[in-house]
N, C-alpha and C positions, 0 to 999 in steps of 0.2 A: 430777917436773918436767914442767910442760908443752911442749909447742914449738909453734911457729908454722908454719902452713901455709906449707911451699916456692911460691914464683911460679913459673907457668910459665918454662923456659927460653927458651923461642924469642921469649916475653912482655919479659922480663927482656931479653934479649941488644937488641931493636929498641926498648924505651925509653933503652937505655943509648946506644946510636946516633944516638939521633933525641929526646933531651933537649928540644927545641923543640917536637915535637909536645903532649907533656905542657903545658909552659907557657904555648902559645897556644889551649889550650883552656878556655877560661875555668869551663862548666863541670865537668869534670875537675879542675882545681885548686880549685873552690869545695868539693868532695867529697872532696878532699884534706885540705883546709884542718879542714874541721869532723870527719875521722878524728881527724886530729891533735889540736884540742881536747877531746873524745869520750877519747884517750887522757890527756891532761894532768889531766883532771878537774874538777869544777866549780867547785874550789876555787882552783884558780891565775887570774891573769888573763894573757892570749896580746895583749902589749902589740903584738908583730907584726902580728899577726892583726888587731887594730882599726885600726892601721897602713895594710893593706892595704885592708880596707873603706873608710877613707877616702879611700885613694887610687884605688881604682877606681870612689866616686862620683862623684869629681871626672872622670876620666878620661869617664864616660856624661855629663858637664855639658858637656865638653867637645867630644865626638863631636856633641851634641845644638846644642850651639852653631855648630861647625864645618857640620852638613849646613845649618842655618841662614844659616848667612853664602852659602855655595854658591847656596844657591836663588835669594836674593835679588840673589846677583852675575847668576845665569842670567835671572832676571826683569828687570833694569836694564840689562840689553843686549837680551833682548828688546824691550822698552820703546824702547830707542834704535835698534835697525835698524826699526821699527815706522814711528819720528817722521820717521825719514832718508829711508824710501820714500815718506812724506806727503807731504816737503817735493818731492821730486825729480817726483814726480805733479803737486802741484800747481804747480811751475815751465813742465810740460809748454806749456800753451796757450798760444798767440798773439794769441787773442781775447779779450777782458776778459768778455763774456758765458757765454765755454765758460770760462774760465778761474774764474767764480762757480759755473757750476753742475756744476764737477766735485765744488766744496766739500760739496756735498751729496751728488756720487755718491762717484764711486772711491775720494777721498780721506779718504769718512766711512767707507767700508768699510776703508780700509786700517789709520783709526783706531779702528775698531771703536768706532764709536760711532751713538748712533738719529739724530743730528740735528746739523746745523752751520747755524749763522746768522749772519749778518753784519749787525750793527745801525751804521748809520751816520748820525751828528746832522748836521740840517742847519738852517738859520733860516729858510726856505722850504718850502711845501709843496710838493714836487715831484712832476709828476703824468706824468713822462717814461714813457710805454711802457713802456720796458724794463725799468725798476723792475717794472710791474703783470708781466710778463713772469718776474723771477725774484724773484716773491714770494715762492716756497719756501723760498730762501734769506737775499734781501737784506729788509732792513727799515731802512726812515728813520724816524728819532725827533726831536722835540726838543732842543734843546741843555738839555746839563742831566742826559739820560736815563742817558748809561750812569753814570757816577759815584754816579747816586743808584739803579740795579740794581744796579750793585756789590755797594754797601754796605748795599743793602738797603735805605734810606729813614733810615741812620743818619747822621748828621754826623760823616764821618770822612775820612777819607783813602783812595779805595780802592787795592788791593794790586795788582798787577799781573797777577797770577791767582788767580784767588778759586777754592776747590772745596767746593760743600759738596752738601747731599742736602736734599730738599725732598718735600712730600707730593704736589705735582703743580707741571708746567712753568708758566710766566707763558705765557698767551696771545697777547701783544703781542709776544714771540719766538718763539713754537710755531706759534702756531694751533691747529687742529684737534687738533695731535700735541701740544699740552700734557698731556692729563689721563694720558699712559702715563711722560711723564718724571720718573725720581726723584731724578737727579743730575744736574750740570753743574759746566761748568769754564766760568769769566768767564775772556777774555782779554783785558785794556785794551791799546788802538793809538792810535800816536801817530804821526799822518801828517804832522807835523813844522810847522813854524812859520805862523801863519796860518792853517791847519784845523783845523777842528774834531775831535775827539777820534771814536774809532768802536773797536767791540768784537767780538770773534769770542767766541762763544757755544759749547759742544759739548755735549748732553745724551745723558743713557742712562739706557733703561729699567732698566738695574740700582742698585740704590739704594746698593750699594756701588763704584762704580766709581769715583765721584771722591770722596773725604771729604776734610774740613778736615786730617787726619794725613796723607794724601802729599805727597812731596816736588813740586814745581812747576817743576825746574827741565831738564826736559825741555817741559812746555807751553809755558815762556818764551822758551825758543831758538826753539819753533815758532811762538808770537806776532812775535817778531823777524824773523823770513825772514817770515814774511804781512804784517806792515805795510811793512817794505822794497820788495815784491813790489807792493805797494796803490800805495806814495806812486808809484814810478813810472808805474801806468798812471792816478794821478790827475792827473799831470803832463802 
């Protein structure tokens, strides 16, 4: 008769102990698993054993899916303390002029983005100073303009935040700083009854930063506080 090699005692005595070490080792029980098959034969089929394979693919589907949902919760609140330090910066100023060209400093740094422009239609050519002054930022267009950058030149209805990615920026909102832009975010403003419509513009050099699949509904809130913030000082 043959006999089988004794297990260590001391081996023996702390798996009997500590039964949990064994089980939460995933590789240890897969080497387990496949003795036990190896001993059954290749003739039997180990309905258990398939059992578990399927349940610990699901179990990594799930893990995979779970670090998944995490990130994205950590990214959407980054996202939102981002838009909330934008808003509260650009509430800052008391001056309508400091209050346009923070749009392009702090608060496009806050927004991490290359460029902020404020497009505003008027039915006059207005040749005020202070326009030539923060051209960086402000830009007057025709009535008509932004609805038909929106949508691109299409007959449609535009959306209230448009995002998509482009081969280079429109001139007529960049300037100079067009030919490095690869995305933007259109923000349609509605400076309320009587005025004319006007647009807050954001571009980035990264071509992924804003596409048509992200959500809008953090740029929207932030549309909303900016033309709230407008109609008053157009008043």
């Amino acid at each position: 008769m043959s006999t089988k090699p004794r297990m260590d005692d001391t081996v023996r005595e702390k798996i009997i102990a500590q039964p949990d070490v064994i089980l939460d080792d995933q590789d240890l029980m897969r080497a387990l698993i496949a003795a036990n098959e190896r001993a059954m034969g290749g003739n039997i089929v180990d309905l258990r054993g398939i059992a578990m394979e399927r349940l610990e693919a699901r179990l990594d589907r799930l893990e995979d899916t779970h670090r998944a949902v995490i990130a994205a919760a950590y990214d959407n609140l980054a996202g939102t303390n981002q838009v909330h330090r934008a808003i509260l910066r650009m509430l800052d100023p008391v001056e309508f002029e400091a209050f346009l060209r923070d749009l392009g400093g702090e608060v496009a740094e806050i927004l991490r983005v290359d460029a902020v422009r404020l497009v505003l239609e008027s039915a006059q050519n207005d040749d005020d100073p202070s326009i030539a002054r923060l051209g960086d930022v402000l830009t007057v267009a025709e009535p008509g303009f932004v609805a038909d950058y929106a949508t691109d030149g299409r007959n449609a209805t535009p959306r209230t935040v448009t995002l998509r990615q482009m081969a280079a920026g429109d001139r007529r909102i960049y300037g100079a700083a067009a030919g490095f832009i690869r995305s933007e975010a259109c923000l349609l403003l509605d400076f309320g009854e009587g005025r004319l419509p006007g647009m807050l513009v954001l571009g980035a050099e990264d071509p992924h930063q804003f596409t048509p699949q992200q959500g809008t509904d953090l740029l929207a809130f932030f549309g909303g506080v900016f033309e709230r913030a407008m109609r008053r000082w157009l008043s």
